[in-house]
C-alpha positions in Angstrom: 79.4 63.5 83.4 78.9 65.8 86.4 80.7 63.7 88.4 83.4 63.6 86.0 83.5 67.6 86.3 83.3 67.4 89.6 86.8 65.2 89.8 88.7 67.3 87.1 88.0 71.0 88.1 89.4 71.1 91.2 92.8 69.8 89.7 92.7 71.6 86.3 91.7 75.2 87.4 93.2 75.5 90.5 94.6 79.0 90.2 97.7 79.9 92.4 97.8 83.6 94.1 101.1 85.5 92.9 100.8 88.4 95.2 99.5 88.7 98.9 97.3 92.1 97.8 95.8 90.8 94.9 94.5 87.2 93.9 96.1 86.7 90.2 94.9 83.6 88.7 98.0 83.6 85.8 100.6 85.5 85.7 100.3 85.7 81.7 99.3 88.3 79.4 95.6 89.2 78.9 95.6 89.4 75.1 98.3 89.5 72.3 97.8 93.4 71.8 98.8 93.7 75.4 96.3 95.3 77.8 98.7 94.7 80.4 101.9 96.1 81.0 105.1 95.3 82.3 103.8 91.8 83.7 100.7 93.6 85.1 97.8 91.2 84.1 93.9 92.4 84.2 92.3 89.8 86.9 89.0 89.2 88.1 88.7 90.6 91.4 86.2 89.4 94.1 87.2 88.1 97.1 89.3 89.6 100.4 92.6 90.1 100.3 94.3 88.7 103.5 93.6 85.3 102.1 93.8 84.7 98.3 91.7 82.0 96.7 89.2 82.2 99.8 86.4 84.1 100.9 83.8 83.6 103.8 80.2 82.4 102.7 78.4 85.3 104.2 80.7 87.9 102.6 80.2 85.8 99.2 76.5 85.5 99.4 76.5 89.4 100.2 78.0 90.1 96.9 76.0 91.9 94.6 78.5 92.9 91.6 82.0 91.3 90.8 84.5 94.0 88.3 88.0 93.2 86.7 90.4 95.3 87.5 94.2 96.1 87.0 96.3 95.6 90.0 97.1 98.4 92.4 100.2 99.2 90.9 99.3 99.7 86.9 100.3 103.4 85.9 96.9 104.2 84.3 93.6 104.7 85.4 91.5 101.9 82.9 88.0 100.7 83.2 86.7 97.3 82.6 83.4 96.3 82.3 82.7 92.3 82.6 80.9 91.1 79.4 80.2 87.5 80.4 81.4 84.6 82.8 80.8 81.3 83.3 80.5 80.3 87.2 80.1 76.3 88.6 79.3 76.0 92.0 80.1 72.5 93.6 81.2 70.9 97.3 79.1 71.7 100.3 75.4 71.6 99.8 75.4 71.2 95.9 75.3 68.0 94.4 77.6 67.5 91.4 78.5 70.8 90.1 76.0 73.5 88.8 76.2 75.4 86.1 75.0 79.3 86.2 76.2 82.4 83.8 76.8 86.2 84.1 75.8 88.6 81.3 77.5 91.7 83.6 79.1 92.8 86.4 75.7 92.0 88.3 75.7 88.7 89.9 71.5 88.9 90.2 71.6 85.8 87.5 73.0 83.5 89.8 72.1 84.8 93.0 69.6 81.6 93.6 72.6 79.4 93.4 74.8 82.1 95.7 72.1 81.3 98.2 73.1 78.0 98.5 77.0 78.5 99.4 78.1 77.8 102.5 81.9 76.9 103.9 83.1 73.8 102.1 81.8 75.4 98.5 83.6 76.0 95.8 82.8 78.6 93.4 85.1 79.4 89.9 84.6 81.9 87.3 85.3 81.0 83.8 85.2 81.8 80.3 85.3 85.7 81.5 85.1 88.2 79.2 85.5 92.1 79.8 85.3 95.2 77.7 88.0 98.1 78.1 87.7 101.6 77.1 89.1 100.7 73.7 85.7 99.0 73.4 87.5 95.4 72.4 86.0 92.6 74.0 88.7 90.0 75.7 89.2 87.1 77.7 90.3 87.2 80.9 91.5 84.6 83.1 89.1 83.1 85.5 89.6 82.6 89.5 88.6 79.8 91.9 86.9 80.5 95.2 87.1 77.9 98.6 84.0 79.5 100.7 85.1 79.1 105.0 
């Protein structure tokens, strides 16, 4: 089964970059009451952003919090708070892919498996859920790191 998972993910959530300032893993609508506006979509924001979709091992490993946040643009000033996330670590010094999970924007609950990364690992967020100011929870789309 790991092995499996391995194969697939790769293929099925590799997330293309839209913009060269911010890493947008869709460009589709958050929720059906629209938190986002005029095709501005709430991402998951984490990495640097001369090269979308990658991130050096030693920054990645220095992180201590991850946030969602509206792109640079959006007319309003909104806060997001990430509720929960699923990340899989596989590639370089992991066999088969591991499984670890976020209950915040701290990234202490994985850090043991952070550790670990070095260039050739691939990290992706999943299943991420935030909560705005409006205090409804929803579920944002995920991103996919390549560590270098």
């Amino acid at each position: 089964m790991k092995i499996f998972l391995a194969c697939m993910l790769p293929v099925a959530l590799a997330l293309p970059a839209t913009t060269p300032t911010t890493f947008h893993a869709v460009n589709e609508p958050v929720h059906p009451d629209g938190v986002s506006g005029k095709n501005k979509t709430l991402v998951l924001n984490f990495q640097e952003k001369d090269e979308p979709g990658k991130m050096r091992s030693i920054v990645f490993k220095s992180q201590q919090f991850c946030r969602a946040e509206m792109p640079y643009d959006f007319e309003f000033d909104v806060q997001f708070k990430v509720v929960s996330a699923t990340v899989y670590f596989f590639g370089a010094n992991f066999t088969g892919v591991e499984k670890g999970t976020i209950s915040s924007n701290s990234l202490k609950p994985i850090k043991h498996l952070m550790d670990r990364c070095m260039p050739g690992t691939r990290v992706i967020f999943d299943e991420v859920k935030v909560i705005g100011p409006d205090k409804k929870v929803r579920s944002i789309a995920g991103m996919n790191l390549l560590l270098y």
